[in-house]
C-alpha positions as a printed Julia matrix, in Angstrom:
443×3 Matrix{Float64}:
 124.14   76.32   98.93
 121.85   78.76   99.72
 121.14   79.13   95.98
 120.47   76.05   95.27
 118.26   76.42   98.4
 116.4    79.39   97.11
 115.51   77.39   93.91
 113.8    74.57   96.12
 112.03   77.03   98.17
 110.56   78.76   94.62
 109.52   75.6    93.88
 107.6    74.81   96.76
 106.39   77.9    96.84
 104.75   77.68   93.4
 103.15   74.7    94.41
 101.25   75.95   97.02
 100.25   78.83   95.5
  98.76   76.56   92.98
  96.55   75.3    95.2
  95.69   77.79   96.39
  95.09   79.85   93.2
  94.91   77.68   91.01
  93.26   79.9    88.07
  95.71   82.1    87.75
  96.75   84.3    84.75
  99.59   86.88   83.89
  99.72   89.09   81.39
 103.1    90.36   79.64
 104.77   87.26   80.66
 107.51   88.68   78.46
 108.94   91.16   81.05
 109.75   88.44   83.62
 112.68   87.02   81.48
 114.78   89.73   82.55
 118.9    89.84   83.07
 119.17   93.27   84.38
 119.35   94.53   87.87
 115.18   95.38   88.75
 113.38   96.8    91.52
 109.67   94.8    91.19
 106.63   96.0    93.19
 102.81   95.94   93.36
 100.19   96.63   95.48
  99.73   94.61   99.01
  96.45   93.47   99.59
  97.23   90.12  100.7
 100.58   90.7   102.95
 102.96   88.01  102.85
 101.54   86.55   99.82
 101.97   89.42   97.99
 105.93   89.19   97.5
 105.48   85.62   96.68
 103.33   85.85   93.57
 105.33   88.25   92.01
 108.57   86.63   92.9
 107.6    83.3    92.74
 107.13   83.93   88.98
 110.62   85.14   87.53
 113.49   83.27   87.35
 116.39   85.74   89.33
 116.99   85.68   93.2
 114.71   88.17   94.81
 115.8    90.02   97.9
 112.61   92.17   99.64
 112.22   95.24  101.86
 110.63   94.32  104.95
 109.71   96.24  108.38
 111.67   96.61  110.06
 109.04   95.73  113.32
 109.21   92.2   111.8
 112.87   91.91  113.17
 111.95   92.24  116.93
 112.02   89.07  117.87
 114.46   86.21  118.34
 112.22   83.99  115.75
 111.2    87.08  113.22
 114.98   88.17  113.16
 116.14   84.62  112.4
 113.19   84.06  109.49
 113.93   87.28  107.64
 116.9    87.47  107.74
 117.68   83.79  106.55
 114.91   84.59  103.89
 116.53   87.33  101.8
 115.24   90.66  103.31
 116.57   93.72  104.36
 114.7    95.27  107.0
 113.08   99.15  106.61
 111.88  101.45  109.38
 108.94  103.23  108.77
 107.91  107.0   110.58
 104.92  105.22  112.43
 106.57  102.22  113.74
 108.91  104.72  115.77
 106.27  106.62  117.64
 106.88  109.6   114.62
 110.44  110.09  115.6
 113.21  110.27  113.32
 114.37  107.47  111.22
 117.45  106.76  109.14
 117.29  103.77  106.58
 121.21  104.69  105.47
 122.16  101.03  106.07
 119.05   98.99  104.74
 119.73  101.73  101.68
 123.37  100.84  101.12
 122.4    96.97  101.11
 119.81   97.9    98.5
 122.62   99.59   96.14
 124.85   96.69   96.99
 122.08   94.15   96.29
 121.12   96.29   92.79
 124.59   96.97   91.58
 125.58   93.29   91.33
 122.76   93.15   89.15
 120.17   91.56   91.96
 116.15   92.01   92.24
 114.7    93.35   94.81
 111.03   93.16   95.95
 109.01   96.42   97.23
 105.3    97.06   98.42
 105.57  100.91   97.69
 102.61  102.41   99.76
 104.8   100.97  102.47
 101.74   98.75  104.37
  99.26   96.22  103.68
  95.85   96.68  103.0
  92.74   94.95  101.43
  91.76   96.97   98.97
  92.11   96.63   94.81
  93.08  100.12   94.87
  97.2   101.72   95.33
  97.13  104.23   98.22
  99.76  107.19   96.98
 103.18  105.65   96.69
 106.22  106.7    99.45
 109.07  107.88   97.47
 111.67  105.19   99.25
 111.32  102.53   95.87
 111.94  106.11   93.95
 114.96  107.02   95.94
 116.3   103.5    96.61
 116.68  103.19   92.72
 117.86  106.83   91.83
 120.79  105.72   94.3
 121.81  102.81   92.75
 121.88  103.96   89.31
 123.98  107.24   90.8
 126.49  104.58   92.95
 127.06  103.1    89.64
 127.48  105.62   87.05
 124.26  105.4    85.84
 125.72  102.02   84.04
 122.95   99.42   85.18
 120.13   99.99   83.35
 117.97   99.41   86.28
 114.57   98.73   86.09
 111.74   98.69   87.83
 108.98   96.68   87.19
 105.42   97.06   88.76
 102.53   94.7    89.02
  98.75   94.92   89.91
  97.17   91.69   91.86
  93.84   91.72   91.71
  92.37   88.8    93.88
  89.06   87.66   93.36
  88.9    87.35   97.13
  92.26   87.12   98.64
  91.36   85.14  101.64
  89.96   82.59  100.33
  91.0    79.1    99.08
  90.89   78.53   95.51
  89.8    81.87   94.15
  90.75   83.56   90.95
  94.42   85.31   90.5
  95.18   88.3    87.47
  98.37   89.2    87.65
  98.75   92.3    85.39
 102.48   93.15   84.52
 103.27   96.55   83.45
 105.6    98.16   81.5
 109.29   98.63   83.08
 110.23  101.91   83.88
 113.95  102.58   82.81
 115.63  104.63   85.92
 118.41  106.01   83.94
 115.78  108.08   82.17
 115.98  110.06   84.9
 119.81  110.9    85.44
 119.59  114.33   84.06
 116.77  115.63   86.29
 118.37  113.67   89.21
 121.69  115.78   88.64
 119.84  118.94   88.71
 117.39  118.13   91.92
 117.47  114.44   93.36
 114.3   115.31   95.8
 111.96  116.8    92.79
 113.12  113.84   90.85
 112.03  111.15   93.51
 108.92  112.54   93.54
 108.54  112.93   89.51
 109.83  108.66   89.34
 107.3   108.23   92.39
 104.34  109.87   90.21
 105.31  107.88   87.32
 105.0   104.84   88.99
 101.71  105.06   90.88
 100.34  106.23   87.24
 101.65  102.96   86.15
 100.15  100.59   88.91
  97.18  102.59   89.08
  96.78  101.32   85.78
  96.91   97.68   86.31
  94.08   97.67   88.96
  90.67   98.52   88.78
  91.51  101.68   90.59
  88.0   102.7    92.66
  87.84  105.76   94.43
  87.24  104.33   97.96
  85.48  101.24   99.45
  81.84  102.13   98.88
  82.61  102.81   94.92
  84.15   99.59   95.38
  81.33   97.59   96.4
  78.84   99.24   93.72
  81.49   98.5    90.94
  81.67   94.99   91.91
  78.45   94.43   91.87
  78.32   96.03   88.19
  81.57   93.6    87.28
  79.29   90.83   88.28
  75.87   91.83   86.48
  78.08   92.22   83.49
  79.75   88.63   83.86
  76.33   87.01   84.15
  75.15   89.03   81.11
  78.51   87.91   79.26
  80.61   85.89   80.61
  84.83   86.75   79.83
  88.04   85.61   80.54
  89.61   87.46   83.76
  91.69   89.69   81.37
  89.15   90.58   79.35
  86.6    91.13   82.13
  89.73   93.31   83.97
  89.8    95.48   80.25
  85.81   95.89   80.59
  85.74   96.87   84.51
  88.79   99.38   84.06
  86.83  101.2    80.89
  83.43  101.38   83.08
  85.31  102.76   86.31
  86.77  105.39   83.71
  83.7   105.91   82.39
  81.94  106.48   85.86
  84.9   108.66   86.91
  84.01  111.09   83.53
  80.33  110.48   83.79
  78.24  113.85   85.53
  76.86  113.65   88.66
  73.34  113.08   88.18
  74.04  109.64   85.96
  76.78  108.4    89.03
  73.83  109.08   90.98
  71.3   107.36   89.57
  73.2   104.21   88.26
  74.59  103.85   91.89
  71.16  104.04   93.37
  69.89  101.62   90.9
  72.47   98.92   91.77
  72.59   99.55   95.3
  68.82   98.89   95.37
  69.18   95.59   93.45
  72.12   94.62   95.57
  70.24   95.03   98.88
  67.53   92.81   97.7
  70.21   90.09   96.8
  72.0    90.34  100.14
  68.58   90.04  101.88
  67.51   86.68  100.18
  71.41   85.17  100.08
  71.35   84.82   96.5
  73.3    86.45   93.83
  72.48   87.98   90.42
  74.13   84.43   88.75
  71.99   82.83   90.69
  68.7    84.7    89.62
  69.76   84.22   86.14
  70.04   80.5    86.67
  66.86   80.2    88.43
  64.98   81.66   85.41
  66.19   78.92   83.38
  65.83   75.79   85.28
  62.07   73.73   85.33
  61.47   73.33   89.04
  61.08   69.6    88.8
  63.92   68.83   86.66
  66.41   70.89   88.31
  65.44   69.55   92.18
  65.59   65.9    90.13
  69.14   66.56   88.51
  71.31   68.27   91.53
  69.76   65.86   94.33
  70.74   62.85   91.93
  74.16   64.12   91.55
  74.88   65.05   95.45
  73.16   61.51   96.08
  75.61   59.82   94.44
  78.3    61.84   94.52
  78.32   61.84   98.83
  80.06   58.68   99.29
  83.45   60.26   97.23
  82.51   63.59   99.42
  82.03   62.43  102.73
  85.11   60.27  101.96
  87.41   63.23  100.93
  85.76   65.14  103.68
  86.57   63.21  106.63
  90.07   62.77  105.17
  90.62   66.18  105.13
  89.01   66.98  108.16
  91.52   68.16  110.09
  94.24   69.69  107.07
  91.08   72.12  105.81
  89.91   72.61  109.3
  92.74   73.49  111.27
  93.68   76.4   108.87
  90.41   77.65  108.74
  90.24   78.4   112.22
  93.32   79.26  113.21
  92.83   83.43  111.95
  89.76   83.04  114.32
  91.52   81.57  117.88
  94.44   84.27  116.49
  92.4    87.51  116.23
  94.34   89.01  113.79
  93.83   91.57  111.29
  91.68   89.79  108.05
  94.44   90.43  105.9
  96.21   87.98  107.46
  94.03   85.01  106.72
  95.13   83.65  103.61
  99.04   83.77  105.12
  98.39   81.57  107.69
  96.06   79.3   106.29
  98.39   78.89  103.55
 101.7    78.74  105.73
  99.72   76.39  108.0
  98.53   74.31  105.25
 101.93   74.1   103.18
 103.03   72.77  107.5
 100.45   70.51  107.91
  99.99   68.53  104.57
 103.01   66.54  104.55
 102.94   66.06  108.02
  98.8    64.36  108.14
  99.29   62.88  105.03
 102.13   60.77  106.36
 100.39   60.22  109.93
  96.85   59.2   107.78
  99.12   56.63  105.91
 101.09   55.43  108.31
  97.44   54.8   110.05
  96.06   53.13  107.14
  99.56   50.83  106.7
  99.4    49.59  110.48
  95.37   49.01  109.76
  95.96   47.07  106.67
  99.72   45.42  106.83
  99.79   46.18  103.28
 101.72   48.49  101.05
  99.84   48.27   98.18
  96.75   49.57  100.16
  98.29   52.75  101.61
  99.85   53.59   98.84
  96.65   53.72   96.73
  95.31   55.53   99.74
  97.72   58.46   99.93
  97.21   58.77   95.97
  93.69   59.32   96.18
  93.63   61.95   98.87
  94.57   64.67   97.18
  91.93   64.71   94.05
  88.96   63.43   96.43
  90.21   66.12   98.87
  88.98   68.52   95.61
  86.21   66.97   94.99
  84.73   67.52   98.26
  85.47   70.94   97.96
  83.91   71.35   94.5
  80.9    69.38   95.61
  80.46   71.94   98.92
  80.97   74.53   96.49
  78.31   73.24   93.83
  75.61   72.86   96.58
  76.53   75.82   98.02
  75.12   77.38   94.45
  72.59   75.23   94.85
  71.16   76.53   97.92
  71.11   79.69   96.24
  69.73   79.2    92.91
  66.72   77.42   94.92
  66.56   80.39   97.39
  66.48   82.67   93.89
  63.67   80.55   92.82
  61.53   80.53   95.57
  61.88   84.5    96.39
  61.01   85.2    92.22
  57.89   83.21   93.0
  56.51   86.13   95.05
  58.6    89.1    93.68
  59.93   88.46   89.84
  58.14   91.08   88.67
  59.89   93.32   90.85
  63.39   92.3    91.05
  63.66   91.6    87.36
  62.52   95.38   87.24
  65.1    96.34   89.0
  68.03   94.48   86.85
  66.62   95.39   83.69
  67.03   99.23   85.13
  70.78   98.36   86.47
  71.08   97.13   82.72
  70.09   99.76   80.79
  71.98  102.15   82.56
  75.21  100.01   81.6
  74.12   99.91   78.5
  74.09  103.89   78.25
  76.87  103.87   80.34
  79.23  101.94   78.02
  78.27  104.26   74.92
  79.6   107.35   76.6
  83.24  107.71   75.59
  86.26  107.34   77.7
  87.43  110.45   79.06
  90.06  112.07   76.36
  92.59  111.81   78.96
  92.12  107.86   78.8
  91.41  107.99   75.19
  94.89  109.28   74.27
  96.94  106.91   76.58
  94.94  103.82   75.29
């Protein structure tokens, strides 16, 4: 029963995660059609969403590591538990006192040695970031134990992946999922034999080489901001697909990371510069670009035509949706919680309240109308006009900003075009350097 109820809740799970990232790629799809026991893990940028897009996407039952805080209450110990975790105490969560995981590890070599999958965030805490923090050694030790339980007879695996969200707290944003290579465990048995604690640690290095791989990796947050801001000049200039764009950011961090001093300097000066005139005026380097190409008249004529006509199917998808997109939205805000937590509970509040509204707006509409006929063409078209609003906020959103682009290069195109022609050229030397041999040689 519970099986069959697992395969439901995948299901339902995929769906919303549709919809809410909709564009979403994976590469090495050929590593989740796996029969073996496997330990996977990423990075955890997006909390509770994190274990469900990797899980969500192979076809075996996935048990996950959870804190062991979670459990406290009456509610959280009912949830997890019912949900396929096993609950892990971290040092902090205990004041710094002792710990002892022996049971939550002897479930995990249970769980693993009839040939289950198991779900692990290895840094061992969430964070927003599209960077891996250095890696506990628990996922290291959890799987050299299994494999020793068992003879080393399992031929474990474990089986990382990078998410890199576009912008993981908002609806309908971009999704790579990069899958690495699996990592054998039993590789490991002879070094285990000889020293089980250096060998934890060697696995444990291994594996944040691997998933440091599959993300773009950035020294810290203000790198981060000035190579994002690169990643976008260079999808204006040429647009690519997300894997391709991921390839082309990972080469130009490695490339910064190798470059001297003086050039890190200078192109980070360069961009910052640009940036803060962008963040001044609202706009964005796509929308500079656009406004250079647009004839004043034309493009005022063209956009206010289409959001003329197109506000009647708006306003109507709007006001339908009034209360499913707004209730969501504000709910992290009357919360105060941490940001990370946003796109959890406007998803888990979402994926509560759409049947529910649907069903009251129809059941509305059917006592308005007397007709069946009428609410069910009703309840079909809320859905795809409930997108089109959003696409239409989102296209005059871009609107607003190619027009604010246009109206601040009236005064200063000289000067700002100046100043992305320099942010440019310095790519353009940039990208000629070669990758640092170390790179080289593993690529």
């Amino acid at each position: 029963m519970r099986y069959y109820f697992y395969k439901f809740a995948r299901l339902v799970i995929r769906l919303i995660l549709a919809i809410f990232y909709p564009n979403t790629r994976i590469t090495n799809q050929q590593y989740l059609n796996f029969t073996n026991p496997t330990i996977i893990v990423s990075n955890h940028p997006n909390t509770l969403l994190d274990p469900l897009n990797t899980a969500s996407r192979i076809k075996q039952h996935s048990f996950f590591l959870a804190n062991a805080s979670l459990y406290k209450s009456a509610i959280g110990n009912w949830f997890f538990t019912t949900f396929y975790c096993v609950p892990i105490e971290r040092p902090k969560d205990r004041g710094g006192r002792k710990i002892s995981n022996a049971d939550s590890f002897a479930k995990c070599d249970q769980h693993l040695s009839n040939g289950g999958t198991l779900y692990i965030a290895p840094q061992g805490y969430s964070q927003i970031k599209r960077r891996i923090d250095e890696i506990k050694t628990g996922t290291a030790r959890i799987a050299l134990s299994a494999e020793n339980s068992s003879d080393w007879k399992l031929g474990l695996e474990i089986l990382p992946f990078g998410l890199n969200y576009e912008s993981p707290r908002f609806f309908r944003t971009d999704l790579l999922i990069n899958t690495g290579d699996p990592i054998l465990v039993a590789n490991y048995r002879e070094a285990y034999e000889r020293d089980p604690y250096q060998t934890a640690k060697n696995l444990t290095h291994d594996l944040q080489v691997a998933m440091e791989l599959l993300l773009p990796d950035t020294k810290d947050d203000e790198e981060d901001l000035f190579v994002q801001q690169l990643e976008e000049i260079q999808q204006t200039e040429l647009p690519l697909d997300m894997v391709a764009a991921f390839q082309r950011s990972k080469k130009m961090i490695q490339r910064l990371h190798g470059a001297d001093s003086d050039f890190y300097h200078k192109i980070k000066t360069a961009t910052e510069d640009y940036r803060n005139d962008l963040v001044g005026q609202k706009i964005t380097d796509s929308a500079v670009v656009r406004s250079l190409s647009v004839t004043n008249i034309l493009f005022y004529f063209k956009n206010i035509l289409l959001f003329i006509l197109g506000f009647p199917f708006f306003l109507y998808g709007a006001v339908n949706h009034l209360l499913l997109a707004g209730i969501p939205a504000i709910l992290p805000e009357i919360m105060k919680i941490y940001r990370g937590y946003d796109s959890n509970i406007k998803t888990i509040s979402g994926m509560i309240l759409w049947p529910i509204l649907y069903f009251l707006q129809g059941k509305l509409v059917y006592h308005l109308s007397g007709e069946w006929w009428i609410t069910l063409l009703y309840l079909i078209t809320l859905y795809p006009f409930g997108l089109f609003a959003w696409k239409y906020k989102e296209r005059f959103k871009e609107f607003l900003k190619t027009k604010r682009a246009i109206n601040y290069l009236k005064k200063n195109k000289i000067e700002l075009l100046e100043k992305r022609n320099n942010v440019l050229a310095l790519i353009a030397k940039l990208s000629q350097q070669p990758l640092p041999s170390k790179i080289s040689s593993e690529n």
